[in-house]
KEDO-437345 format. One record per residue (C-alpha): residue number from 1; y, z, x. Coordinates in Angstrom, 3 decimals. Layout:
! residues N
i NUM c2 Y c3 Z c1 X
...
This chain:
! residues 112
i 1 c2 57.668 c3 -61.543 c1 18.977
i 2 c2 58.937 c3 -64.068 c1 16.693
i 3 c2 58.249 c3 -67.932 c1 17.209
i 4 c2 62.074 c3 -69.097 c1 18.470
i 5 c2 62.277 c3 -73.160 c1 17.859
i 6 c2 62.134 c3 -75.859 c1 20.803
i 7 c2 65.744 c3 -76.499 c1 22.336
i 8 c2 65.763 c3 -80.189 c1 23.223
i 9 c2 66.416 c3 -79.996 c1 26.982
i 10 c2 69.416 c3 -82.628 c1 27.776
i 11 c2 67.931 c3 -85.443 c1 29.638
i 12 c2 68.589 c3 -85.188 c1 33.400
i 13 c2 68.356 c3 -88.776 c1 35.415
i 14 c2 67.213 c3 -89.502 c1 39.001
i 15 c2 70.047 c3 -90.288 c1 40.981
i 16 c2 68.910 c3 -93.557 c1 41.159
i 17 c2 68.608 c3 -94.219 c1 37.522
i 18 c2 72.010 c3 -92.893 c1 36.954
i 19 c2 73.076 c3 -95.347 c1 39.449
i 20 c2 71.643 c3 -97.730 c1 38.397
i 21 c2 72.475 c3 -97.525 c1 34.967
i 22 c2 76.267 c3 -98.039 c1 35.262
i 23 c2 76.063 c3 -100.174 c1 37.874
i 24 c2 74.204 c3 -102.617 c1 35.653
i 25 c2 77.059 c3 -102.563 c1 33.210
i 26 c2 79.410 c3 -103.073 c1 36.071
i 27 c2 77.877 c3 -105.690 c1 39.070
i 28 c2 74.231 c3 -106.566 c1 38.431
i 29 c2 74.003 c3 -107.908 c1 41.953
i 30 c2 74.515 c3 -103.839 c1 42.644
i 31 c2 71.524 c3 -102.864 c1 41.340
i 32 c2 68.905 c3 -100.994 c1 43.858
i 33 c2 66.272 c3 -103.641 c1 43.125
i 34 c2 68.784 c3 -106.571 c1 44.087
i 35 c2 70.164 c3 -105.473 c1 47.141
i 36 c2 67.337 c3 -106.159 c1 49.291
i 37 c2 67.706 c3 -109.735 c1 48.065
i 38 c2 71.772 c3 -110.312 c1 48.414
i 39 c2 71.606 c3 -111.576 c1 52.010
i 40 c2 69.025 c3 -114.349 c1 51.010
i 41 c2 70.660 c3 -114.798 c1 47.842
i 42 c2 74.313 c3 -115.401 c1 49.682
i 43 c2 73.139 c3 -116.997 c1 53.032
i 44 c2 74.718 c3 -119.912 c1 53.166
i 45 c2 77.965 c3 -118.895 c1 51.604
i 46 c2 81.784 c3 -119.195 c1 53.186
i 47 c2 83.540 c3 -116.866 c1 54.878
i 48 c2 86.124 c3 -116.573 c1 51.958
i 49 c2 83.318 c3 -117.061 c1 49.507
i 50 c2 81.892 c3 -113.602 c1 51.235
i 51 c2 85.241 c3 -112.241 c1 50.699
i 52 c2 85.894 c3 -113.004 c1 47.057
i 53 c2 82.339 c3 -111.358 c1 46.507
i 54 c2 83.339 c3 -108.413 c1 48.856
i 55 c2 86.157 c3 -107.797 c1 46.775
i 56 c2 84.210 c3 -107.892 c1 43.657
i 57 c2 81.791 c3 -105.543 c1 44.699
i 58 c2 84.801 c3 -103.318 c1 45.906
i 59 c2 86.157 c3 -103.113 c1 42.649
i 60 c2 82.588 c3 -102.650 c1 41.467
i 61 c2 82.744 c3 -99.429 c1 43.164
i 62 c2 85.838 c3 -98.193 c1 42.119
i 63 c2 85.055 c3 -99.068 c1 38.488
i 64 c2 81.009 c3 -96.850 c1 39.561
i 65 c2 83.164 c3 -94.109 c1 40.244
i 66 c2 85.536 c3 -93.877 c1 37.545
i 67 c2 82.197 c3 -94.226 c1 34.964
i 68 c2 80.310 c3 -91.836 c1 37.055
i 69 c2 82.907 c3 -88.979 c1 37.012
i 70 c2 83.077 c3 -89.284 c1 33.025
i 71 c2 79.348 c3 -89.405 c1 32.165
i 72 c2 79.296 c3 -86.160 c1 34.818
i 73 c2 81.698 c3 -84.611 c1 32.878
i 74 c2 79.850 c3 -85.134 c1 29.777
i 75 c2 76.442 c3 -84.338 c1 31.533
i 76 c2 78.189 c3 -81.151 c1 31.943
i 77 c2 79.231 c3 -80.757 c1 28.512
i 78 c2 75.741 c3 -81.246 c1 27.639
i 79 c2 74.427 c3 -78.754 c1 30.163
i 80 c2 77.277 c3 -76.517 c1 28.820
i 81 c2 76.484 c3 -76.939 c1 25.216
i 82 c2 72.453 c3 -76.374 c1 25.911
i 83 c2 72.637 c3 -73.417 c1 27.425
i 84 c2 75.474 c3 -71.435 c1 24.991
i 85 c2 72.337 c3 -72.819 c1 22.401
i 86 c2 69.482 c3 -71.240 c1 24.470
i 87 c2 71.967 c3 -67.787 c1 24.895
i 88 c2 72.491 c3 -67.510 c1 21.285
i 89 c2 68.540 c3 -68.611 c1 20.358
i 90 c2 67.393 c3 -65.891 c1 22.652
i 91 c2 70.130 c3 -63.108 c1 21.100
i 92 c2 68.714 c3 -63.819 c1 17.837
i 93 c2 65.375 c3 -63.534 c1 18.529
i 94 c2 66.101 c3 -60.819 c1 20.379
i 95 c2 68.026 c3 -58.749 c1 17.366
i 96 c2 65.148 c3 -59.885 c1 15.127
i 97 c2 62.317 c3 -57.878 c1 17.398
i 98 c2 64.896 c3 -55.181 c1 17.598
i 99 c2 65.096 c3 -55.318 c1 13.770
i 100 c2 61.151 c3 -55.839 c1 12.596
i 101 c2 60.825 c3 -52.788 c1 15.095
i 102 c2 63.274 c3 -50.205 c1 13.681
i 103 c2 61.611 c3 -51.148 c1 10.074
i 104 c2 58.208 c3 -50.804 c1 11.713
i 105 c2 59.256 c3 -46.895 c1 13.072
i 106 c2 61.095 c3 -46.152 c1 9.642
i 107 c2 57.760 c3 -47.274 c1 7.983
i 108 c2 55.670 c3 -44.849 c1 10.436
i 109 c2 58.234 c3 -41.992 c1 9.902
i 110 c2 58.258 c3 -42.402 c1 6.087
i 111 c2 54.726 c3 -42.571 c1 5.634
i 112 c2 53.982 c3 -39.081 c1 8.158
């Protein structure tokens, strides 16, 4: 069987680095490694000062979501794309067997 070439895989995240990742761009305080530290960080802030930040982090999430639902659809996409390229990869190589193995039995039959 014929040597097909590598498909480059698309690269698949841990939820957490997907999180993560967009969240970053978003509200740093967000981040898994910094919410541990957001009640030390904001102890000794007012009640509206909580608030204000509450409502930041709200829209945070709303912006997380919006973000998240495109770069799944494009994950998709990719997923999509990658495997229509590993179907048609497979078909060829699959037709080129098929092929060097109808020349192989000609070859036999010609040469009996």
């Amino acid at each position: 069987m014929q040597n097909t070439p590598a498909i480059t895989e698309p690269a698949i995240q841990t939820g957490e680095e997907f999180y993560d990742s967009i969240m970053s761009q978003i509200e740093p305080d967000l981040v898994t490694n910094m919410l541990p530290l957001l009640d030390a960080r904001y102890a000794a802030e007012s009640p509206e000062e909580k608030d204000v930040r509450q409502a930041r982090y709200d829209a945070a999430f709303e912006e997380f979501d919006r973000r998240s639902a495109e770069a799944m659809t494009a994950l998709e996409n990719d997923v999509h794309t990658y495997k229509v390229s590993s179907m048609r990869e497979m078909e060829s190589a699959s037709r080129q067997e098929e092929t060097n193995d109808i020349s192989n039995l000609e070859s036999s039959i010609l040469s009996a």
